[in-house]
C-alpha positions as CSV (number, residue, x, y, z in Angstrom):
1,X,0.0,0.0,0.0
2,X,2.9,2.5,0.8
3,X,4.2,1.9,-2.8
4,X,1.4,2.1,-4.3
5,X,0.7,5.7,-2.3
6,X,4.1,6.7,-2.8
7,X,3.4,6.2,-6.6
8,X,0.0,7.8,-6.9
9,X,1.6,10.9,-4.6
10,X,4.5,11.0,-7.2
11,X,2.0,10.9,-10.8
12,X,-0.3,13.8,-8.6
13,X,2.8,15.7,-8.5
14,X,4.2,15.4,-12.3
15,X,1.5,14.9,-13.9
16,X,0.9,19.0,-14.4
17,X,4.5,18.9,-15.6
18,X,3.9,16.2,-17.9
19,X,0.9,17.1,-19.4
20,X,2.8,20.5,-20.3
21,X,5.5,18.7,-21.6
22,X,3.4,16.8,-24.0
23,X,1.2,20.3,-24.8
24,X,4.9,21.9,-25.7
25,X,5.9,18.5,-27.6
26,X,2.4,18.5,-29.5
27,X,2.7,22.7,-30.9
28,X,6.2,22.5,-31.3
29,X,6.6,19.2,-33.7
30,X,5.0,20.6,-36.7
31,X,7.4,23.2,-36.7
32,X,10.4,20.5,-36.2
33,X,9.2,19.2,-39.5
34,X,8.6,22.9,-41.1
35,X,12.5,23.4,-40.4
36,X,13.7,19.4,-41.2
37,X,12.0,19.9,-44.7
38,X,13.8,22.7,-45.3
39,X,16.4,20.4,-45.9
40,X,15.3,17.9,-47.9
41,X,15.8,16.7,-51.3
42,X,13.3,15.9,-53.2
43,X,14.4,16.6,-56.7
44,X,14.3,12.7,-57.0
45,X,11.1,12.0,-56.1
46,X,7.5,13.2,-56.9
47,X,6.4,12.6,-52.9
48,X,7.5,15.9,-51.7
49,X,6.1,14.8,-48.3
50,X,8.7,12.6,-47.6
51,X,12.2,13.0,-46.2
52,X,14.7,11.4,-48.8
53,X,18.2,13.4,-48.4
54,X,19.7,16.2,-46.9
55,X,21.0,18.8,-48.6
56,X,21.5,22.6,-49.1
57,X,20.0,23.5,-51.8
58,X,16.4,25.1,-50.9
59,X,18.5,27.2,-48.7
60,X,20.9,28.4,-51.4
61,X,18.5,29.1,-53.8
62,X,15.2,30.1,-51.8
63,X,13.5,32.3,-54.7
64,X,14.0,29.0,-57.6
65,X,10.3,28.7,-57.7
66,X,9.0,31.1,-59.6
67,X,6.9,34.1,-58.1
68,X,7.5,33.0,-54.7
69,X,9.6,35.8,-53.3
70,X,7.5,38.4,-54.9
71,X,5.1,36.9,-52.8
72,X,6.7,36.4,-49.4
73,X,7.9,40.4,-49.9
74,X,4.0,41.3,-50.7
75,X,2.8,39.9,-47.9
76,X,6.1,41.5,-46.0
77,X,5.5,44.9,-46.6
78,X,1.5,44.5,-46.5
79,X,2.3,42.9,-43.2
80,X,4.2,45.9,-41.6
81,X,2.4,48.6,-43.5
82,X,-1.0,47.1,-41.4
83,X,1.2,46.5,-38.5
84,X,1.9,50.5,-38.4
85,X,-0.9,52.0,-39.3
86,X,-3.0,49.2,-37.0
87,X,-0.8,49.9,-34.2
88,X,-1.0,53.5,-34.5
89,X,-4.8,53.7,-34.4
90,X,-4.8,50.6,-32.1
91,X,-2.9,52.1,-29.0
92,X,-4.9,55.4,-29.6
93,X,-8.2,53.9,-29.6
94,X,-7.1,52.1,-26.1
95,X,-6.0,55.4,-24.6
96,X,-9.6,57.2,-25.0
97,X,-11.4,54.2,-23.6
98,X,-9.2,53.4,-20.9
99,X,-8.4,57.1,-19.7
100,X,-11.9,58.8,-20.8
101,X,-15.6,58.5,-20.4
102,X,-17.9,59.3,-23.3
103,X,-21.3,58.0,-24.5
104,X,-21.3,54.7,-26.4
105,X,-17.9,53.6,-24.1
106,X,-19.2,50.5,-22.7
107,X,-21.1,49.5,-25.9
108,X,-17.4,50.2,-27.9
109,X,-16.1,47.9,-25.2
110,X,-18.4,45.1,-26.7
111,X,-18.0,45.8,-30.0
112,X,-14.2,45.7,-30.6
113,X,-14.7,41.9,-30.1
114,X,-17.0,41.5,-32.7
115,X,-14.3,41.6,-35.6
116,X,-12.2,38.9,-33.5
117,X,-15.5,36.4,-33.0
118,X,-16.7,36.6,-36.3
119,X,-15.8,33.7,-39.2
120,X,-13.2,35.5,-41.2
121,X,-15.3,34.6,-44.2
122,X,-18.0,36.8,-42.9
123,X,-15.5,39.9,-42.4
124,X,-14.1,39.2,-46.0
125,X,-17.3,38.8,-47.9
126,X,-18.2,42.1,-46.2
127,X,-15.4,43.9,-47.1
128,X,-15.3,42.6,-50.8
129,X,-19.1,43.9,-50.9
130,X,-18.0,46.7,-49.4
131,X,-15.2,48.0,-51.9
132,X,-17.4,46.6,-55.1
133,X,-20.5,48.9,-53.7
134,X,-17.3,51.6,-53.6
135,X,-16.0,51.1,-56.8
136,X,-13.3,49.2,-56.5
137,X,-14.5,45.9,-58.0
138,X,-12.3,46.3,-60.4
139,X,-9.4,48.2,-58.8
140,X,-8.6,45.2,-56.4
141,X,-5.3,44.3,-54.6
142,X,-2.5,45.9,-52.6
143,X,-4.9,49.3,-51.5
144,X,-7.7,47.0,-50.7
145,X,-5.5,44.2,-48.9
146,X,-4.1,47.2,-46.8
147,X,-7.3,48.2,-46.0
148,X,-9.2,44.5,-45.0
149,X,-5.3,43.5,-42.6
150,X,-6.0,47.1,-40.5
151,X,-9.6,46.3,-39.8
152,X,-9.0,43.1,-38.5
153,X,-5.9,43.8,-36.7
154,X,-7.1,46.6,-35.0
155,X,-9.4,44.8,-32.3
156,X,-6.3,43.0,-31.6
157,X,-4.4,45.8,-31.3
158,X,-7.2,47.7,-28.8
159,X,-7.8,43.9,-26.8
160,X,-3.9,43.8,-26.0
161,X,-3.2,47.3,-25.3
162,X,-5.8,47.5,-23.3
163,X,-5.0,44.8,-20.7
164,X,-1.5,46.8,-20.5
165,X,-3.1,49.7,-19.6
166,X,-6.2,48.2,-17.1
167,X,-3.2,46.7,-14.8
168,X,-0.8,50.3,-14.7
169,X,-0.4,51.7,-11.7
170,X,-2.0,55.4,-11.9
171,X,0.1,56.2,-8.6
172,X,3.8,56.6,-10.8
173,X,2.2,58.8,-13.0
174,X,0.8,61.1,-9.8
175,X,4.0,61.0,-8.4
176,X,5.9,62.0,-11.5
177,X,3.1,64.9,-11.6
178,X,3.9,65.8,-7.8
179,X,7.5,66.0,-8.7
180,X,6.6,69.0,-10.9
181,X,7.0,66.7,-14.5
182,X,4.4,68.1,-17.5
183,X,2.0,65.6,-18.8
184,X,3.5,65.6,-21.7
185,X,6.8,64.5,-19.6
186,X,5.0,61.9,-17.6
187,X,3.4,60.3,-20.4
188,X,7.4,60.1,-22.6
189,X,9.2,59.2,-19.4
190,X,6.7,57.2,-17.1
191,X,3.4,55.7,-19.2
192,X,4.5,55.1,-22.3
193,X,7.9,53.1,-20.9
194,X,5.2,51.0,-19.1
195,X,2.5,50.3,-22.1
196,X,5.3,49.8,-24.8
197,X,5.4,46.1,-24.2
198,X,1.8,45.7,-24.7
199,X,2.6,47.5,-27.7
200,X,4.6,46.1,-29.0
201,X,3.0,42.6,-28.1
202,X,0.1,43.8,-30.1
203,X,2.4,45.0,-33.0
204,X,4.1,41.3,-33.3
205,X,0.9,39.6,-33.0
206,X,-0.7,42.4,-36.2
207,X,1.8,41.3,-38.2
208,X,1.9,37.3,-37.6
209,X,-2.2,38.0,-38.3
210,X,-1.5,40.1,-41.1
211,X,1.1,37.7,-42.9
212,X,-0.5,34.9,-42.3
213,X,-4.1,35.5,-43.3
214,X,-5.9,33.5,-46.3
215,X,-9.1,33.8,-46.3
216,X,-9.4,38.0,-46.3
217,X,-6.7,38.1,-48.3
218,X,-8.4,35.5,-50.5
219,X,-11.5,37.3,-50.9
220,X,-10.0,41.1,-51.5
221,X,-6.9,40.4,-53.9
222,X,-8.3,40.8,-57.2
223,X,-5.0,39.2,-59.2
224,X,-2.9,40.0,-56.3
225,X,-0.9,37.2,-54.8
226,X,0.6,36.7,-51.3
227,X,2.7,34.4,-49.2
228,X,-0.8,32.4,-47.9
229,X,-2.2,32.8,-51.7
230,X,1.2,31.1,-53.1
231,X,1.1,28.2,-51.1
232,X,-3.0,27.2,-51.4
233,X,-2.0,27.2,-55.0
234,X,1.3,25.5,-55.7
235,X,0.1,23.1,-52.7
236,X,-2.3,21.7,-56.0
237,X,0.4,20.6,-57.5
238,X,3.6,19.8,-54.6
239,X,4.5,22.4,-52.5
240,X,8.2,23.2,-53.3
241,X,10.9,22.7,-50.1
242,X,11.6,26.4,-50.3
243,X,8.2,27.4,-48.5
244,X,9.9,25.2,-45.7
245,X,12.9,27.8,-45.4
246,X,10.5,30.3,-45.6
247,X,8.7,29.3,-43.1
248,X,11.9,28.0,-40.6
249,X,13.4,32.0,-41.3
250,X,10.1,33.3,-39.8
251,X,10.4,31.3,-37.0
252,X,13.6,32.1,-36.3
253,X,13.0,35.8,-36.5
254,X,10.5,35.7,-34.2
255,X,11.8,33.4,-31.7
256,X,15.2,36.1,-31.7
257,X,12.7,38.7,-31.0
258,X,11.6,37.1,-28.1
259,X,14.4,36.2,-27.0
260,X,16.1,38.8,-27.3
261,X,13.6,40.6,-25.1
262,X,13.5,38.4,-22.3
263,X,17.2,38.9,-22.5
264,X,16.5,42.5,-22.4
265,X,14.2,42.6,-19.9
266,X,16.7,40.7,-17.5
267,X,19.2,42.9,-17.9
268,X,17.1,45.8,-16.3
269,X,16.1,43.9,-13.4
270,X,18.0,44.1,-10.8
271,X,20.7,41.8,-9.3
């Protein structure tokens, strides 16, 4: 009986840890295959789903298949061009309705979720009726791809900055104020030091939402093709190994981005 206790004591204990082992084990594995086929050779084989040797290649020649870079840098600098402007109006928007009281505040607390519950293929249907009704039926792409990533990346933006601001503590800024600092002052030296993580949280996760969108995209490109778009259409006929070192650099970049600011972040803590 003592074993068997001892046992049962030791599986209550673990077993948090190992079911968030086997959560980590679960997200992380497709992206150890993302970044192993990035490496493969299939130039011998019509199964491009199968590892058959390694080699260099994709990653000397990542723009061989044709249009694919032109697309990865489409969706690049629609990506941060949403991101900005997103951001912008984003962090603004979350300033009036944290710090102010108007009329309509609570109901614009309700609604900024509606763009983030709703099937994307709702939102995109909408917007495509939308710019047809404007005249842009035939005028499709970029403009109108900008237009579609900043709607739906600005609840995001508003949701995250938000939370950033509902948990600062109002008593810095009142004692920069009693230490005779301007607002203006405060706001440089004391808030905004303290809501540009949320930030720029909100201005990584614009831009993963931004490059990484389909459907919308899908629905509002006219001839235009992105990243997403590339893919859906060369995956018809065998997705080259190039979209794989595509999609490993991505990850990369944004796991040295966070890690670079936890390292960051350490750094200004004390010892």
């Amino acid at each position: 009986m003592n074993v068997l206790h001892r046992v049962g004591r030791w599986i209550g204990e673990h077993l948090v840890l190992a079911a968030g082992v086997l959560v980590l084990v679960y997200m992380f594995v497709p992206i150890a295959v993302v970044m192993l086929m990035s490496f493969n050779d299939n130039s011998k084989s019509r199964n491009v789903y199968a590892f058959r040797d390694f080699t260099w290649h994709n990653w000397a020649n990542v723009c061989q298949p044709d249009g694919m870079c032109e697309a990865v840098l489409r969706s690049v600098v629609i990506g941060l061009s949403a991101t900005l402007v997103a951001t912008i109006l984003g962090t603004l928007a979350a300033f009036a309705l944290v710090r102010h009281r108007f009329l309509g505040r609570s109901s614009m607390n309700t609604i900024i979720f509606l763009p983030m519950a709703s099937p994307e293929i709702v939102m995109g249907s909408s917007l495509l009726a939308l710019f047809v009704s404007a005249g842009f039926g035939g005028r499709l792409g970029m403009v109108t791809i900008f237009i579609a990533h900043v709607m739906f990346c600005l609840s995001f933006v508003i949701v995250t900055v938000k939370a950033r601001l509902a948990g600062l503590d109002g008593n810095l800024e009142e004692a920069a104020m009693d230490l005779y600092a301007s607002e203006s002052t405060t706001f440089w030296r004391v808030t905004f030091p303290l809501v540009f993580p949320g930030i720029a949280a909100a201005a990584l996760l614009s831009f993963s939402l931004s490059f990484d969108d389909f459907i919308i995209t899908n629905l509002n490109a006219g001839q235009t093709v992105t990243f997403p778009m590339y893919v859906w259409g060369v995956a018809q006929r065998g997705i080259p190994m190039q979209v794989n070192v595509i999609g490993t650099i991505m990850f990369l970049v944004a796991l040295a981005i966070v890690v670079g600011n936890m390292l960051a972040t350490r750094r200004k803590q004390p010892a």
